[in-house]
N, C-alpha and C positions, 0 to 999 in steps of 0.2 A: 433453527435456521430455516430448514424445509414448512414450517407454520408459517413463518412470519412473508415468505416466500410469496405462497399461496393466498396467504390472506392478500396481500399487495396485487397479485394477478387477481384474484378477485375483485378488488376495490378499484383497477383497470379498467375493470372490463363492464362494474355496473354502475360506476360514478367518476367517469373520467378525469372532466374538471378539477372537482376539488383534490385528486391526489395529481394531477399535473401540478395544480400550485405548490403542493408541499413538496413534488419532485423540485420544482422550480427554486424553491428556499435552500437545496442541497445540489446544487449547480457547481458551486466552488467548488466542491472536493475533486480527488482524482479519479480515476477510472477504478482503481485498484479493488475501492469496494463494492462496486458495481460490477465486476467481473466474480468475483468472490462470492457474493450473498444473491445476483440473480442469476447474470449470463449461463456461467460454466454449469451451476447446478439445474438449471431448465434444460441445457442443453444434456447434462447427464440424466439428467432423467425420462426424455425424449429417448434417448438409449436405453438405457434399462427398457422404457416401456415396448420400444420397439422388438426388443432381444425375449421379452417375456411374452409380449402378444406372438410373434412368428412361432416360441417353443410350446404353447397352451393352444394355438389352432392348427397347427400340422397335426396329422395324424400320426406323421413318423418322428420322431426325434431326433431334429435335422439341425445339427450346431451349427452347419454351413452357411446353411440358409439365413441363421437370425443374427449368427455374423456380420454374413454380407449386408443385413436390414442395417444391423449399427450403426455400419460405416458410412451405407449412403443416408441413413438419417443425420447421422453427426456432419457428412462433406455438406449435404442441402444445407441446414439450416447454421451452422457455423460459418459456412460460403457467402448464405444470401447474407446474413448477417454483416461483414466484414466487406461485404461488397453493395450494399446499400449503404453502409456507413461512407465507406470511400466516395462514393457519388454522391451523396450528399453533399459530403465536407468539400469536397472541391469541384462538384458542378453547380449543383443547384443551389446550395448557399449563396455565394457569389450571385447568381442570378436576381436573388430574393430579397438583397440588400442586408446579412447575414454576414457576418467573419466567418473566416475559411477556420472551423472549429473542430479538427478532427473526435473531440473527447465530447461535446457537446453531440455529436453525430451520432457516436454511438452510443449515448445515453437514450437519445429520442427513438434509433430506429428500434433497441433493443424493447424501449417501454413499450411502443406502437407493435411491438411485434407481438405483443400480448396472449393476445387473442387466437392468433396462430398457433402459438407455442399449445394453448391449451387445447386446441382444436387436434393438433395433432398428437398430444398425449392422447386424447381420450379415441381418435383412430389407429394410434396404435394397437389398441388393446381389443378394441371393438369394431374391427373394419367394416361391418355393413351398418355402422353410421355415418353413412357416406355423404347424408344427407346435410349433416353439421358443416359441412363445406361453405351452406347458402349461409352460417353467418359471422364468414369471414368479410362480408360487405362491412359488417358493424364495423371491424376496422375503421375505416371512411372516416365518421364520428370520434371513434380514441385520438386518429391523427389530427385530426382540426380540432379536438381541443386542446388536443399538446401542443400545435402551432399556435392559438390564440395565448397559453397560459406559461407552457414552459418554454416557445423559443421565441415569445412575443412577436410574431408577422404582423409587419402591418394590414391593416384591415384590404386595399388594393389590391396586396397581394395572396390573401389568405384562400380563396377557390384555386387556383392557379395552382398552390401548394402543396393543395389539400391533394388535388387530383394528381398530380406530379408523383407525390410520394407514395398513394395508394396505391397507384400502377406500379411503382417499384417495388413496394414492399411485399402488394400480393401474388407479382408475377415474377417475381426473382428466382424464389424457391423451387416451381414448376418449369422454368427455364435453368434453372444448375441440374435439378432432374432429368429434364431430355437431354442435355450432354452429357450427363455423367451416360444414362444409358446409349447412348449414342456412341461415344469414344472408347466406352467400355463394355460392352455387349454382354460381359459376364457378370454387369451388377445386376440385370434383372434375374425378374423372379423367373 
């Protein structure tokens, strides 16, 4: 499961196109497998990685600390997730000439989120690659081929989209971060 996983985020991330088409060919099914074989296990793993990099670089063996990392790793990116999905399906679709698709929503943002997801495994574990942030741009590219391949935009609207969704997908997650620490003062570090 965890192979077939990775190989998929890999072939995301360096030949987007042609697995948007094949994503595109398995459009009918439900969510169900798509929460199963990607969502939940990226996002558990995002956890683990977060709970193993805070216990491997504190000096002290601080369970608190890589607790608290869990939680606000799993509320960010399980939040941006379900809350890009929701503005999609019923903002921006509608705008784009798109059916209000809640399932199609979160197929696209989860796939788009790719990149992300790996970015942030591998800062997990390795926080002074901090650097790997600058190619979260790549993003851009994953999403405008997913618009062109699996949600069909017509070509008019296809920059509009592109840009529309980049901005939400890449600045979701660093806006549920400043509120969570902001409402909650005891999730920082």
């Amino acid at each position: 499961m965890f192979k077939q996983l990775f190989i998929l985020l890999f072939q995301l991330i360096t030949k987007p196109v042609p697995v948007w088409e094949r994503l595109s060919e398995q459009q009918k099914k439900n969510n169900d497998d798509f929460y199963k074989s990607y969502l939940f296990p990226i996002i558990g793993t995002i956890a683990l990685l977060s709970f193993v990099g805070i216990i491997i670089s504190t000096e002290t063996f601080n369970v608190q600390l890589a607790l608290k990392r869990v939680i606000l790793q799993v509320m960010i990116y399980g939040g941006s997730f379900y809350s890009v999905s929701f503005v999609l399906s019923s903002y921006i679709f509608p705008r784009f000439d798109l059916p209000v698709n809640k399932l199609l929503a979160e197929r696209f943002t989860g796939y788009s989120s790719s990149l992300t997801y790996i970015v942030v495994m591998i800062l997990s574990l390795f926080p002074s690659f901090f650097f790997l942030n600058l190619f979260l741009l790549y993003t851009v590219y994953i999403i405008w081929a997913g618009a062109i391949e699996f949600l069909k935009i017509r070509e008019a609207f296809l920059m509009k989209f592109t840009m529309f969704t980049s901005i939400l997908i890449l600045l979701t997650p660093f806006l549920i971060d400043f509120l969570i620490k902001l409402l909650m003062p005891g999730m920082k570090n």
